[in-house]
matplotlib code that plots the C-alpha trace (Angstrom):
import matplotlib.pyplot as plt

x = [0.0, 1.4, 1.5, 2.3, 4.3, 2.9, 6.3, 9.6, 9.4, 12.5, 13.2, 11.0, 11.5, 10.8, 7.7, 6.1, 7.8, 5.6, 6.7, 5.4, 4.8, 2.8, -1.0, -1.8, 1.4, -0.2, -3.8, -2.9, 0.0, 0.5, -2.5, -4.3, -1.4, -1.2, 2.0, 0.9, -2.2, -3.2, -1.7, -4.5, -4.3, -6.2, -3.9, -0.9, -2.4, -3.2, 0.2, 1.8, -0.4, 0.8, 4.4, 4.2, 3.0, 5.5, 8.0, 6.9, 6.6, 10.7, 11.1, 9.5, 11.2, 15.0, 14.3, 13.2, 16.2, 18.4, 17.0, 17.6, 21.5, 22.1, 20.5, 22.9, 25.9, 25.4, 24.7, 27.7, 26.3, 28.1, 28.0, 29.0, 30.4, 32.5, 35.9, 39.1, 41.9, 40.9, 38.7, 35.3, 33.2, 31.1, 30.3, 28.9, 26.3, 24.2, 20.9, 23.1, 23.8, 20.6, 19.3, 22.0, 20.9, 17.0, 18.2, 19.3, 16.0, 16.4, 14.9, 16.9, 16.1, 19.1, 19.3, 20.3, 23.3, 26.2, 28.6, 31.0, 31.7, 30.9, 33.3, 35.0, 37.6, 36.8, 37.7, 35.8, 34.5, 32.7, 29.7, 27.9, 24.2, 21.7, 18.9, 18.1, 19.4, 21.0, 21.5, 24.1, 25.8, 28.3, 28.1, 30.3, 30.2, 32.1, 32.7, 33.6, 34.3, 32.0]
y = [0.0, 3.6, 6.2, 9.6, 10.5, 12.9, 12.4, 11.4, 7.8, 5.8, 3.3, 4.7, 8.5, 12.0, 14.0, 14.3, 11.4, 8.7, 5.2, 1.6, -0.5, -3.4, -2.6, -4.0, -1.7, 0.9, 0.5, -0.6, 1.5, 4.7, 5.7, 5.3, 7.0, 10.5, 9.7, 8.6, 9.1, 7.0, 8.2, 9.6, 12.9, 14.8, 13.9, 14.9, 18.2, 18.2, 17.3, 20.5, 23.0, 21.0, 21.3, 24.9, 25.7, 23.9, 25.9, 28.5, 27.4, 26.2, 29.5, 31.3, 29.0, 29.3, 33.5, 33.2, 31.0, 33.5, 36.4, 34.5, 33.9, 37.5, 38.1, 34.8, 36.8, 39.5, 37.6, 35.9, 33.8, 33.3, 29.9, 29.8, 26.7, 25.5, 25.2, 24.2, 26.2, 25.2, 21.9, 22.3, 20.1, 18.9, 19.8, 22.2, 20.5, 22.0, 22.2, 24.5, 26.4, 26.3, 27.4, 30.3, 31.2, 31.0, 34.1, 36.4, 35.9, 33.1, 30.2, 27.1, 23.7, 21.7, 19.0, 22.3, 22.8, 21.3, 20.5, 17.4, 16.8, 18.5, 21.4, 20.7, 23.4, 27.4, 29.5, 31.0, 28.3, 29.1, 27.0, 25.6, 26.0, 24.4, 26.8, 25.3, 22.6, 25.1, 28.0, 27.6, 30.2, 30.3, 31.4, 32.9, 30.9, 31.8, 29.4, 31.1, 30.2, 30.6]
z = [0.0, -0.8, 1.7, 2.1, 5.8, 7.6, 10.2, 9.7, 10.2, 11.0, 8.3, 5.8, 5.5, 5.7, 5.8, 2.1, 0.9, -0.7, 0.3, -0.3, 3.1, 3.7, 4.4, 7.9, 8.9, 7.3, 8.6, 12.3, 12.8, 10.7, 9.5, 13.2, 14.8, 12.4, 10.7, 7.3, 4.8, 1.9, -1.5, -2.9, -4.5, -2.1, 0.8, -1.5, -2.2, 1.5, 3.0, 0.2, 2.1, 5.6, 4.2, 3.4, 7.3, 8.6, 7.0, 8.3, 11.8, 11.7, 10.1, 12.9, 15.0, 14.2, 14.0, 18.2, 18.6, 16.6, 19.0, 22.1, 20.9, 21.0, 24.5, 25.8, 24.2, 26.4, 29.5, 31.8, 34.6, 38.0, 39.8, 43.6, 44.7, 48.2, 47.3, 48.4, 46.4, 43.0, 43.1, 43.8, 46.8, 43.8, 40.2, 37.8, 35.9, 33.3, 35.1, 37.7, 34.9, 33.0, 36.5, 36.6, 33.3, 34.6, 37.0, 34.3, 32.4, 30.0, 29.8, 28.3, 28.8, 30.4, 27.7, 25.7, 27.3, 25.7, 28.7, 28.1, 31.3, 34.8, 35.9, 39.0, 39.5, 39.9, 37.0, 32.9, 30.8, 27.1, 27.6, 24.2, 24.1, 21.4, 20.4, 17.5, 15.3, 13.1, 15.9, 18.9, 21.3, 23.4, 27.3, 29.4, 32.8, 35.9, 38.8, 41.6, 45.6, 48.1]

ax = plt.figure().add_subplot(projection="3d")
ax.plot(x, y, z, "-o")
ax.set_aspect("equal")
plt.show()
């Protein structure tokens, strides 16, 4: 049975593309769960108009992510942390700074936050952040003692 995907669908493709799969897959599976329509040329006609909304909605998307990258350019957050010398009781993890960045008025989700590993001595770390899939920024981050 052909069908057009409404989703990305893992194995069989992207959204718009038309693709041949076996009918009980299609009936119990896609079409039931909104991922796929039968390829009829209604639903093509239907999924172009969905396609060009969509665009416009990742368009809109990537342009609040772009404006949110210039106010993280001007922002530096400060974490405090116990210390002895330089190594920290602990670590910086990015739901501290996510939190940090929470208090300056921005609001990024912690998976966002591209930290290899926790920071465990004081100092200024560039910190990556993932606004969008095409859209990252750096942060300034300072760790300092308590």
């Amino acid at each position: 049975m052909k069908v057009v995907l409404k989703e990305d669908v893992q194995k069989f493709g992207k959204i718009g593309d038309v693709v041949e799969v076996s009918a009980g897959y299609a009936r119990n599976c896609l079409i039931p769960q909104g991922k796929a329509l039968e390829a009829t040329q209604s639903n093509l006609k239907k999924l172009d108009d969905y396609k060009l909304v969509l665009a416009k909605k990742k368009e809109l998307e990537k342009q609040t992510a772009l404006e949110l990258a210039k106010k993280i350019e001007l922002v530096s957050c400060t974490i405090v942390m116990q210390a002895h010398e330089e190594q920290l009781y602990g670590a910086v993890t990015n739901a501290d700074i996510a939190k940090a960045l929470q208090q300056e008025g921005i609001n990024v989700d912690k998976k966002d936050i591209l930290l290899e590993e926790p920071i465990k001595a004081l100092g200024v770390y560039q910190v990556e952040v993932k606004l969008h899939p095409e859209v990252k920024q750096q942060v300034k981050v300072w760790v300092v003692q308590k």
